[in-house]
N, C-alpha and C positions, 0 to 999 in steps of 0.2 A: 504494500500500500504506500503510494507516494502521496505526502502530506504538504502542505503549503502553512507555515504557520507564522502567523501576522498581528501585529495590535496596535494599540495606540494610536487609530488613527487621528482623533481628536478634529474631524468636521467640522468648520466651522469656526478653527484659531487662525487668531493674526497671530505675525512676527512683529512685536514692536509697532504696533499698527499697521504693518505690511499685511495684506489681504494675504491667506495662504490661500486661497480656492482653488487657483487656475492649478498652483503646484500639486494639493489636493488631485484633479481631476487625472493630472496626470502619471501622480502614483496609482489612482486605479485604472488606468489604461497598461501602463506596466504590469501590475499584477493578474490584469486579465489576458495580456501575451502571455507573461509565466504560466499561470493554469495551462495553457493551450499548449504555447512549445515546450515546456515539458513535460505534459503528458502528466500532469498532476492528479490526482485521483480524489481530492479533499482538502477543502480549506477551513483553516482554524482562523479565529480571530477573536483574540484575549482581553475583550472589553476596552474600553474608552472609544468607543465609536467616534461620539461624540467628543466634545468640547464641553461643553456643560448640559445643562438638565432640561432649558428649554431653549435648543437649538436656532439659528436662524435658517429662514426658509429655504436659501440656498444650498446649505449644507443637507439639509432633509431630502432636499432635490438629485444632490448628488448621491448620497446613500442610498437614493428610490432607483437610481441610475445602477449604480454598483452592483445591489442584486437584482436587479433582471440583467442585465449582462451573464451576473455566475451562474444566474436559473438557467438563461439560455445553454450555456455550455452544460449541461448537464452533469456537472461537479458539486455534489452536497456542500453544502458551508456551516459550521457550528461556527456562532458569534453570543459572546458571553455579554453582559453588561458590566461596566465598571465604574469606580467611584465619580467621575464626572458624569455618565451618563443616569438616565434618569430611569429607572428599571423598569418603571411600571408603565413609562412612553415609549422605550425603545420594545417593548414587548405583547404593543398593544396589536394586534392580528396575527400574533404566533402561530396560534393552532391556522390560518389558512395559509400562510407565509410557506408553513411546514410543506404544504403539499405539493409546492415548487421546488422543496429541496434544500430550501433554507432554517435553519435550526436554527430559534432562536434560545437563549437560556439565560433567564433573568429572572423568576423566581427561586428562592433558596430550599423552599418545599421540595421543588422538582431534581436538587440536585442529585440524585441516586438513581434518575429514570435516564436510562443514556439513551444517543443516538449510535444503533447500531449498523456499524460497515462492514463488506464483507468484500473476502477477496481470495485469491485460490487457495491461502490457509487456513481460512475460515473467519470467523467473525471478531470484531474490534468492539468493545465499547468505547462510546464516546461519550465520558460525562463534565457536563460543564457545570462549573461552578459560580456563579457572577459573584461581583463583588459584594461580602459579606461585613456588613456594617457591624460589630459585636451588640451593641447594645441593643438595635433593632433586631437582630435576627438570634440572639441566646436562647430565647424561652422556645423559640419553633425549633430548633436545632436542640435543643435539650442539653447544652453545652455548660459545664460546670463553672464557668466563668466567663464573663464580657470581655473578653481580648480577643486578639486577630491569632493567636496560638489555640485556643481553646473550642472558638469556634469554626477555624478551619479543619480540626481534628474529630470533629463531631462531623462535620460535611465528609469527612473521609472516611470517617466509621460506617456508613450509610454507603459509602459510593466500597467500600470494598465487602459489604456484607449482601450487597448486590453483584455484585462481580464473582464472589465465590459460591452465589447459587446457579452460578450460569456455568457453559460446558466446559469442562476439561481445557485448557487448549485456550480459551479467549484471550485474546491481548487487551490491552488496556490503554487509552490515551483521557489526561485529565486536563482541561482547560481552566485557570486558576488569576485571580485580579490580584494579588498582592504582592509584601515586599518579603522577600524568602532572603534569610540571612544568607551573606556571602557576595547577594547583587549591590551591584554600584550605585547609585543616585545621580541624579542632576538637578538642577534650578528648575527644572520646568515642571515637577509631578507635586501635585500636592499630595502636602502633610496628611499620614493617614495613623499617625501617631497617637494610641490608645493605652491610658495608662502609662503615659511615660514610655510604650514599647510599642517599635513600629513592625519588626523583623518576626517572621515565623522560622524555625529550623524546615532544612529541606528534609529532615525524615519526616515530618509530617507525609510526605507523599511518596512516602517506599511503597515496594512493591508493583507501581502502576509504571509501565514500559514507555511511555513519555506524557512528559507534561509541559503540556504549554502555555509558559507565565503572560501574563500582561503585566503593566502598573512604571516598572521603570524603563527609560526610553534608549538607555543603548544597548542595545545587541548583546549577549553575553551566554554563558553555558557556565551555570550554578554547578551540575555534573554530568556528566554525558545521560543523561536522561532527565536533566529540568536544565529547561531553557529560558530564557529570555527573548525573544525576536528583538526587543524595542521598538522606536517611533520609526516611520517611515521616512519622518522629514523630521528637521533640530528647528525646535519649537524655545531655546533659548540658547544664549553667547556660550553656559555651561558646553555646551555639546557639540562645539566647535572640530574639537578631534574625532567626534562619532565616524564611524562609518556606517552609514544608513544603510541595512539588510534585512533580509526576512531567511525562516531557517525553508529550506528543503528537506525534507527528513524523506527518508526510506525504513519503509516498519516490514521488518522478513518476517518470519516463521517465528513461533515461540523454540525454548531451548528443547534439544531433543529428551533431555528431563524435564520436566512438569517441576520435581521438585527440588531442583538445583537455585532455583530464587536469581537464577541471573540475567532474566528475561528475553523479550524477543532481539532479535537482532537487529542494528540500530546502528544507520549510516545518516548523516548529518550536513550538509553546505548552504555555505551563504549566497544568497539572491543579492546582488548588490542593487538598492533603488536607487532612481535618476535623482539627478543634483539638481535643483534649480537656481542656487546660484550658493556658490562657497562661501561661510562663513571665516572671519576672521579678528583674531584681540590683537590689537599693536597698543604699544604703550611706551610713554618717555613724552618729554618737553614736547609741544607745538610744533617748534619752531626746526625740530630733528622728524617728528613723522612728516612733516611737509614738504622735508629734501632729502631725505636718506631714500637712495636709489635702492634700497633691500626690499624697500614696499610695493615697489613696481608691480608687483606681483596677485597686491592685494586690492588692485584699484578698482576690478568688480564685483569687487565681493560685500554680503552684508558687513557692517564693520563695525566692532565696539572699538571705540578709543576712550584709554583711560591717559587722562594728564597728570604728570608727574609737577610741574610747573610748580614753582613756589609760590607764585599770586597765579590768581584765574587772569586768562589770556582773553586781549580783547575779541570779541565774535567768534568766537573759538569754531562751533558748529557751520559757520557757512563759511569759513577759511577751510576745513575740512574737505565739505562739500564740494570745494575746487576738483580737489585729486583724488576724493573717493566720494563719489555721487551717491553712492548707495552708503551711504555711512547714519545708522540708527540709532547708536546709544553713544553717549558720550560723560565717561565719568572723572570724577577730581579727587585724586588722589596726592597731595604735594608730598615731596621727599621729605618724611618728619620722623622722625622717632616714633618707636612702636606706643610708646605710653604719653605719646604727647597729646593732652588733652583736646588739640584743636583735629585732631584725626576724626576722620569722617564717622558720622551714628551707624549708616550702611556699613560701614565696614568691621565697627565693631561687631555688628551683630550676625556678621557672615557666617554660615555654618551651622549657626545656634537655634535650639529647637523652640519654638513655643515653650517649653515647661519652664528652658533655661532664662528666657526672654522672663519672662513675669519670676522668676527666683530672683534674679541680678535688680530686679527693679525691686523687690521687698528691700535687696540688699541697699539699695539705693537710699529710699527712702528712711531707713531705720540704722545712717549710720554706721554700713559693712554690716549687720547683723542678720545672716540670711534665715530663711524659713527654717524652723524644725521640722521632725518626721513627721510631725500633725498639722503644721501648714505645707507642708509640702502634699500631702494627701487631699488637702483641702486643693491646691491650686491643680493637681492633677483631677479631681471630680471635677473644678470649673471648667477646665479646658475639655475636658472627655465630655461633657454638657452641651455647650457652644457647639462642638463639631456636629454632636449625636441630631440637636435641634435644628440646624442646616441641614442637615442629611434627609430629617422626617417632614421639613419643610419643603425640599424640594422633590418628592417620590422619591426617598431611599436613597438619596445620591446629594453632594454640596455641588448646590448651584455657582457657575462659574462666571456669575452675570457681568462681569467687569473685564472677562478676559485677558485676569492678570499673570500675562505674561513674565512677566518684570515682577513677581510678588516677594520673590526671596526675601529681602529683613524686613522692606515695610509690612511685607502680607502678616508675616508674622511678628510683626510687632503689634498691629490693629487685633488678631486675635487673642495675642497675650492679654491688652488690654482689656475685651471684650470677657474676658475669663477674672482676670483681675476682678472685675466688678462684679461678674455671677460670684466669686468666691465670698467678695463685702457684703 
């Protein structure tokens, strides 16, 4: 069985205010040759269809476009729901959707009912799993705790106690929205951070002969049977070095023991997707990116420039714009000392999670005297609140209405404080 396995498409996002549509359009015109010239037999696609929870019309247009293209070729497609999309929208005509070919999986009830493939070794289940909010979805899942460990493990309880009443022999593939420890992160995926803990271990998903992750956007192989595809397109500067791919997987035979646990046999390559135009981060003085012939290179490319300058440079952005027209983000960083108080907020709070963001401010406030283990509890209910009530606000899924690309410190600064306050 040859598998095509894809996510993140994210319909619907700009680049820094750059319209992604047209590029959109054209990764699925890419992916619909893939299916074709390679003889692909099945397509996965690991949630974020979308962009956010109530899409704009053109991106619904393309996704109406994308599956009838895959209906036509007659190539099944399991597509899960993910934390940007909005479960109970993207899943609304499932059951006729189904009868084209197209699986959809976005309720968490259903995740133990696969979609089953078949091929001259015999049958595959295919169980999807869409993204699993904890708090919303514990008490359906019967899950002994509100975390993204506890209630992924209760979805896999069910999806492997369904899989060992079926025949001898079935392989196994699990489609899955989350951040499985070991995967790398970027600026662009929101915070799905529960309890202070965002990572599940990849044994959560032993035993099943491939799984295919959505949630983080570059490419990556957790272990030769959990994957990562990533985004199709670098939906922020983080992702500059990505190389945009989708996996190709070849699923052989199970092992000629049943009960060797080493599973089916499993070949793996990258699909490299079209560029629409090279991202790139220059950095140093003004007056050096605007004559240093080493940049020639990068002149049409999206471009972040950060200034090193010791005073802000006059018109800095449309001096820029001279020699890199396509130049988006433009940041101030002057050459100062790591603890010099004039250092940029953005920069202090690079990296840092929401829990940290609201601890460092009690610290702030109080002196250097940070939370204890009972405010610190207190500020992780507020935040695990905040996120859960966005979630049930927008169908199961945080609405992404501001399409903040660029959310890195400020996004998470605005929910520290929105947590801050639930906690007062």
């Amino acid at each position: 069985m040859r598998i095509l396995h894809t996510s993140d498409w994210h319909l619907g996002r700009s680049f820094h205010r750059v319209s992604m549509l047209d590029a959109q359009r054209r990764f699925i015109d890419h992916l619909v040759e893939t299916v074709r010239e390679r003889h692909v037999d099945a397509v996965l696609v690991a949630g974020d269809v979308y962009d956010r929870a109530v899409p704009p019309l053109a991106a619904v247009e393309l996704y109406d476009e994308a599956l009838h293209r895959l209906a036509g070729l007659g190539v099944p497609t399991v597509m899960i729901s993910g934390n940007h999309d909005s479960a109970r929208r993207l899943g609304v005509g499932a059951g006729l959707i189904e009868r084209a070919g197209i699986h959809l999986r976005t309720d968490p009830a259903g995740c133990a009912d696969p979609v089953v493939l078949t091929d001259e070794h015999g049958d595959i289940a295919c169980y999807g799993l869409p993204y699993l909010e904890p708090a919303l979805v514990r008490d359906a899942l019967a899950a002994p705790k509100a975390n993204h460990t506890a209630v992924l493990g209760a979805a896999m309880d069910r999806v492997r106690a369904d899989l060992a009443a079926r025949p001898p022999g079935t392989r196994s593939i699990v489609l899955a929205h989350a951040f499985v420890t070991g995967g790398t992160a970027s600026d662009s995926e929101r915070d799905i951070t529960v309890g202070g803990v965002a990572a599940v271990p990849a044994e959560t998903f032993a035993g099943i002969d491939y799984v295919a992750l959505g949630h983080l956007h570059g490419c990556q192989r957790i272990t030769e049977r959990v994957r990562y595809s990533g985004s199709p397109l670098a939906y922020s500067f983080s992702e500059t070095d990505h190389r945009k791919s989708t996996w190709l997987v070849d699923l052989g035979p199970g092992p000629a023991d049943p009960g060797s646990g080493s599973g089916a046999e499993l070949s793996a390559q990258r699909i490299d997707c079209p560029v629409p135009r090279p991202l790139a981060r220059i950095r140093g003085p003004l007056d050096t990116l605007l004559d240093d012939p080493a940049l020639d290179r990068h002149e049409d490319a999206y471009v972040e420039a950060t200034l090193t300058d010791a005073h802000r440079p006059h018109e800095p952005m449309a001096r820029l714009a001279k020699r890199f027209p396509h130049v988006l983000s433009l940041v101030f960083e002057p050459d100062r000392a790591h603890e010099d108080p004039l250092a940029s907020y953005a920069r202090r709070l690079r990296g840092r999670s929401d829990q940290q963001i609201a601890e460092d401010f009690v610290a702030h406030v109080r002196a250097g005297r940070g939370p204890d283990p009972v405010e610190r509890a207190v500020l992780t209910d507020a935040l695990d609140a905040v996120r859960t009530a966005e979630a049930a606000e927008n169908g199961e899924t945080a609405d992404n209405a501001d399409n903040a690309e660029n959310a890195g410190a400020a996004g998470n600064a605005t929910t520290a404080e929105r947590a801050a306050e639930a906690a007062r």
